[in-house]
One Martini backbone bead per residue (centre of mass of N, CA, C, O) as a GRO file, in nm:
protein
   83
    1UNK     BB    1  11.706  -5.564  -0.171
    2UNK     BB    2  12.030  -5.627  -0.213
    3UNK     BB    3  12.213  -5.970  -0.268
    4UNK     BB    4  12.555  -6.088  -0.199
    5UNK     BB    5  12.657  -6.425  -0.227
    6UNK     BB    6  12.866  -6.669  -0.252
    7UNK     BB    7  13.176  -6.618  -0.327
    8UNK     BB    8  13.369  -6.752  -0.611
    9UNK     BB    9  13.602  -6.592  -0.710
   10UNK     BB   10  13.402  -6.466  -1.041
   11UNK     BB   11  13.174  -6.561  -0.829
   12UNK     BB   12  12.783  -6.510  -0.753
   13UNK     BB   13  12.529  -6.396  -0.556
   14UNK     BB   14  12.178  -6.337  -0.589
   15UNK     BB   15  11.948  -6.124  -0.416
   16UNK     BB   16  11.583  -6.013  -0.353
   17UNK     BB   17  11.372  -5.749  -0.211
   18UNK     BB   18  11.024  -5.615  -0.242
   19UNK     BB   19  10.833  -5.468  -0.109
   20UNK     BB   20  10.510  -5.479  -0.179
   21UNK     BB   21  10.445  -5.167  -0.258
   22UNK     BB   22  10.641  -5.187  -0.514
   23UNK     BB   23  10.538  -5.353  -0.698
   24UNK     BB   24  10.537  -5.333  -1.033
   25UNK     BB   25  10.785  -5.109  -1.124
   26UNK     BB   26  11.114  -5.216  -1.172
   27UNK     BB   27  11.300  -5.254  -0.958
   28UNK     BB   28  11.430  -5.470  -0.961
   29UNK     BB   29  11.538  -5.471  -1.190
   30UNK     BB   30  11.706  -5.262  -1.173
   31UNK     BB   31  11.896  -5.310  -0.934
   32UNK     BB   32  12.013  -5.557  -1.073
   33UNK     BB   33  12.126  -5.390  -1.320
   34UNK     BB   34  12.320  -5.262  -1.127
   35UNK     BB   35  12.492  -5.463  -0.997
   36UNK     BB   36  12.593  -5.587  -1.221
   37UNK     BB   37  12.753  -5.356  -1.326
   38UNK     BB   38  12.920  -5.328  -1.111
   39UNK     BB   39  13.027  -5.630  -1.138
   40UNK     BB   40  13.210  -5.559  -1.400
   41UNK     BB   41  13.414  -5.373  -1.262
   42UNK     BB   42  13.542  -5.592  -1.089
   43UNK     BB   43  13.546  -5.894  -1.212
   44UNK     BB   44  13.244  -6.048  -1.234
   45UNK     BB   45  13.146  -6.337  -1.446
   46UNK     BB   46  12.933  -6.439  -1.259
   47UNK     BB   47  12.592  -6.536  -1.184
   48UNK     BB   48  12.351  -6.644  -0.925
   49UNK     BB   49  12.027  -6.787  -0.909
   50UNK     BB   50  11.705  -6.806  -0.708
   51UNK     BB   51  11.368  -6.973  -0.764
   52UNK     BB   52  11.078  -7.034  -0.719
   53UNK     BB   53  10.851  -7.138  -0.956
   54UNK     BB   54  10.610  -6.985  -0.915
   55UNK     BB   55  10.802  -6.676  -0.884
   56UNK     BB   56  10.757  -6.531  -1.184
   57UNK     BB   57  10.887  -6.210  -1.092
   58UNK     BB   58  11.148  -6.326  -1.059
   59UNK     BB   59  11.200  -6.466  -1.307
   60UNK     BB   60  11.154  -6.165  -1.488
   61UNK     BB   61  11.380  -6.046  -1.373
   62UNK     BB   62  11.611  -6.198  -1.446
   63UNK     BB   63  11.544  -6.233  -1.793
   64UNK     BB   64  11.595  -5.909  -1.802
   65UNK     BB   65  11.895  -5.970  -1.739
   66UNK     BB   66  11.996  -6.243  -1.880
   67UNK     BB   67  11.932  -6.504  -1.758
   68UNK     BB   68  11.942  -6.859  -1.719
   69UNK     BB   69  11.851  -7.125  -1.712
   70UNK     BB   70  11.959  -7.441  -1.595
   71UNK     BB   71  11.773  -7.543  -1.300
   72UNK     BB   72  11.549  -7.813  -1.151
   73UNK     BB   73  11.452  -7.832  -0.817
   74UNK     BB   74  11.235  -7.869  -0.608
   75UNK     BB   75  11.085  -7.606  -0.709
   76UNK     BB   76  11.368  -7.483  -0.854
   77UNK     BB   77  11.519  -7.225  -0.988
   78UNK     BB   78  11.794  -7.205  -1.190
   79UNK     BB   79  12.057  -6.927  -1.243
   80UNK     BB   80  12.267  -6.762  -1.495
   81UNK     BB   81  12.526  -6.534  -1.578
   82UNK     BB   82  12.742  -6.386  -1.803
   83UNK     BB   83  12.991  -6.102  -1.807
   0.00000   0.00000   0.00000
């Protein structure tokens, strides 16, 4: 499951969530990689995400996105990408 919310002007939230079992395999990453892609065809220019700091696996989702850490507060990693 990929998750857009929380858009303000040209910019949203993404989360993603994917089975057990399926998990390991690059899905998450592609997913997150489809769906930027079409969210730059809306002309949405920024996306932010966030991740517990220990989910290594969400972070490097994310990392291989293209997103940058911003900010880390309460164990809770923030990333932004600009499109």
């Amino acid at each position: 499951i990929v998750d857009l919310y929380d858009f303000r002007g040209n910019s949203c939230e993404i989360g993603y969530r994917i089975r057990r079992s399926c998990r390991r395999q690059g899905i998450a990453t592609k997913a997150a990689g489809a769906v930027l892609a079409k969210l730059r065809e809306y002309q949405v220019k920024e996306v932010r995400a966030r991740c517990e700091e220990k989910n290594t696996a969400s972070a490097h989702v994310l990392e291989n996105n293209h997103f940058h850490c911003i900010d880390q507060r309460n164990h809770i990693l923030y990333y932004e990408v600009k499109l």
